[in-house]
C-alpha positions as CSV (number, residue, x, y, z in Angstrom):
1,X,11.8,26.0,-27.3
2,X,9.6,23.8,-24.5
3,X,11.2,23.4,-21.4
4,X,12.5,20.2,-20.2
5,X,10.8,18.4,-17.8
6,X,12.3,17.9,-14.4
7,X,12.7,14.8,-13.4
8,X,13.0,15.0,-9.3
9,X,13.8,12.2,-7.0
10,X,10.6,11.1,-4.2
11,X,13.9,12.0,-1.2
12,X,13.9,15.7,-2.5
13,X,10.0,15.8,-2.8
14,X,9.7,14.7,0.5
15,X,12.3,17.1,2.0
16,X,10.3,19.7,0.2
17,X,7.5,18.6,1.6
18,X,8.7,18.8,5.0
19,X,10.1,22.0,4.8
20,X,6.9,23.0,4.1
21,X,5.1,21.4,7.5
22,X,8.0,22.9,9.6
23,X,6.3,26.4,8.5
24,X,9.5,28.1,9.3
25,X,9.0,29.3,5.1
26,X,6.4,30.4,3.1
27,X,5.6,28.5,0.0
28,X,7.0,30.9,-2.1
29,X,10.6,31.2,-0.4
30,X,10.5,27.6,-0.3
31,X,9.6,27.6,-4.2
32,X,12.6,30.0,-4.9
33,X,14.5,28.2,-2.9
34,X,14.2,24.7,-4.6
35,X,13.3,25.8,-7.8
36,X,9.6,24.2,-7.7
37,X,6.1,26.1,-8.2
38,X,4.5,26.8,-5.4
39,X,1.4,24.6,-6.0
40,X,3.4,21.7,-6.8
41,X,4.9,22.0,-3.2
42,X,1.9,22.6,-1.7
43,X,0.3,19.1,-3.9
44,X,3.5,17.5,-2.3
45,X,2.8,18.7,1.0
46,X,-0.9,17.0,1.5
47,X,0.3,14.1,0.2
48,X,2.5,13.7,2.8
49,X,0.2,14.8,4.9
50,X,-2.2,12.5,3.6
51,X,0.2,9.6,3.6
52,X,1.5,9.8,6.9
53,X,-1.4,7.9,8.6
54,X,-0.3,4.9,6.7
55,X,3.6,4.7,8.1
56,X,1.7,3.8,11.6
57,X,-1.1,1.5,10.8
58,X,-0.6,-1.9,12.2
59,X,1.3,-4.1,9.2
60,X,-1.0,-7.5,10.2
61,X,-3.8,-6.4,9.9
62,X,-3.1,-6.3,6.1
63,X,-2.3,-10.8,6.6
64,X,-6.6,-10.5,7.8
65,X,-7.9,-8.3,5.6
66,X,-7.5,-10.8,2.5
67,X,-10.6,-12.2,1.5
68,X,-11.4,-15.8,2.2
69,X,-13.2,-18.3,-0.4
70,X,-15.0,-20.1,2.4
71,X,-17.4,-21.9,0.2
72,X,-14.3,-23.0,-2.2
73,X,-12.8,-24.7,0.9
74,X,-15.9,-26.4,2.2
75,X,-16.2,-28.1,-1.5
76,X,-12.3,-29.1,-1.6
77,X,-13.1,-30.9,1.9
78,X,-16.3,-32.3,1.1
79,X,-14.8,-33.8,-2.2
80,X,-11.5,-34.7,-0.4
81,X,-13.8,-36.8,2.5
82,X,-15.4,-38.3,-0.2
83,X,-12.1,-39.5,-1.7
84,X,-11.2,-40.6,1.8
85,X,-14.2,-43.0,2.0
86,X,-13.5,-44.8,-1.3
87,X,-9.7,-45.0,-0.2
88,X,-11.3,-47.0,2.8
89,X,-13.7,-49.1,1.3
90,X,-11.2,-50.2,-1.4
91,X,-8.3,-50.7,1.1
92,X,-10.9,-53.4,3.3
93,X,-8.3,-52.1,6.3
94,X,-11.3,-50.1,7.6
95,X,-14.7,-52.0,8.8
């Protein structure tokens, strides 16, 4: 019969994971310890690794980086001046 597959919460990987970077463990007492393979711990623990650049970077830059349709909004303007000038003609307030 197969094994069920463990379905394990992302607070329990990451204590895993930093019971791993405190080093006071090997991978392998950590594994019998939590019941977990040792490479999946180890996976786990450059992730976090990985990852932990991210929980510092500067959250507005993110508001800059979106890309900006500049020649969309030159076209909107140009046709809404346009629109302007009729409106002005028509209206005869405007010389």
């Amino acid at each position: 019969m197969a094994k069920k597959r463990m379905n394990l919460t992302a607070a329990f990987k990451a204590k895993v994971a930093f019971a791993t970077v405190k080093g006071e463990e090997t991978l392998s007492e950590l594994a019998s310890k939590f019941g977990v393979s040792a490479s999946v711990i180890a996976r786990w623990k450059a992730r976090l690794l990985d990852g932990a650049e991210e929980l510092f970077e500067d959250g507005r830059k993110k508001k800059d980086e979106a890309p900006v349709d500049t020649e969309a909004l030159f076209t909107k303007i140009d046709k809404m001046e346009m629109i302007m000038e009729t409106m002005k003609k028509k209206s005869g307030i405007f010389p």
